[in-house]
C-alpha positions as CSV (number, residue, x, y, z in Angstrom):
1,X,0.0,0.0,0.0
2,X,1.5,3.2,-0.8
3,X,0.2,6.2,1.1
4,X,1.5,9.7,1.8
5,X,3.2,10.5,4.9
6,X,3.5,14.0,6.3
7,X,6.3,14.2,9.0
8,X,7.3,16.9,11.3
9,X,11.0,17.2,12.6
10,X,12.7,19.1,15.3
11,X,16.2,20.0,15.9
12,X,16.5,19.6,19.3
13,X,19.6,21.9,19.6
14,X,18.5,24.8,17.6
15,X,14.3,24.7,18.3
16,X,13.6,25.3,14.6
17,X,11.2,23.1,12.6
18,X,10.4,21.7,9.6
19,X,7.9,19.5,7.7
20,X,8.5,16.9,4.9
21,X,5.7,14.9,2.7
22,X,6.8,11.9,0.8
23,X,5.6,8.5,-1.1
24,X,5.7,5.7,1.8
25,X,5.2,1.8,0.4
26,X,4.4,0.2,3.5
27,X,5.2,-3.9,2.1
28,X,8.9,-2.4,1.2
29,X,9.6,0.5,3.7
30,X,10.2,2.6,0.2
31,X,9.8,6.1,0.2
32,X,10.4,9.3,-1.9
33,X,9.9,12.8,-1.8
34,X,6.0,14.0,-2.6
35,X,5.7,16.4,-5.6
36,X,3.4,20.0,-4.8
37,X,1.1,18.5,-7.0
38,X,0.6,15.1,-5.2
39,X,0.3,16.9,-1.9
40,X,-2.5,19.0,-3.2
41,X,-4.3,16.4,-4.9
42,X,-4.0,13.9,-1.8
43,X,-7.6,12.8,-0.1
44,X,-7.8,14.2,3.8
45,X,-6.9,11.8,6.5
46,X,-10.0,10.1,7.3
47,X,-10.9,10.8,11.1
48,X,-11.9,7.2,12.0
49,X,-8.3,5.7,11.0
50,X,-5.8,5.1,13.9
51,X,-2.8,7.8,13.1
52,X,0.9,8.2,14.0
53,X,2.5,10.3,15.9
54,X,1.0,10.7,19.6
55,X,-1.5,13.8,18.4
56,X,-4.8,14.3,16.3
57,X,-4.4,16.2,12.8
């Protein structure tokens, strides 16, 4: 299954932040950098789906 997958990083030493979208193929642990257009085009997380990362969207 190949979803996208937005991740936000922090430097721990500096504060500053940043956010990254790529391509993630879950069977193969596979993943690339999303184009604008992808991003755009991508269908909203669903609300009833379990998500990553320890917060709600």
């Amino acid at each position: 299954m190949m979803r996208l997958v937005k991740c936000e990083y922090t430097d721990l030493r500096t504060g500053e932040t940043w956010v990254r979208v790529f391509h993630f193929h879950a069977a193969t642990g596979e993943r690339y950098d999303a184009t604008k257009e992808e991003i755009e085009n991508a269908p909203l997380p669903d609300p009833k789906r379990p998500y990553w990362g320890g917060r709600e969207q």
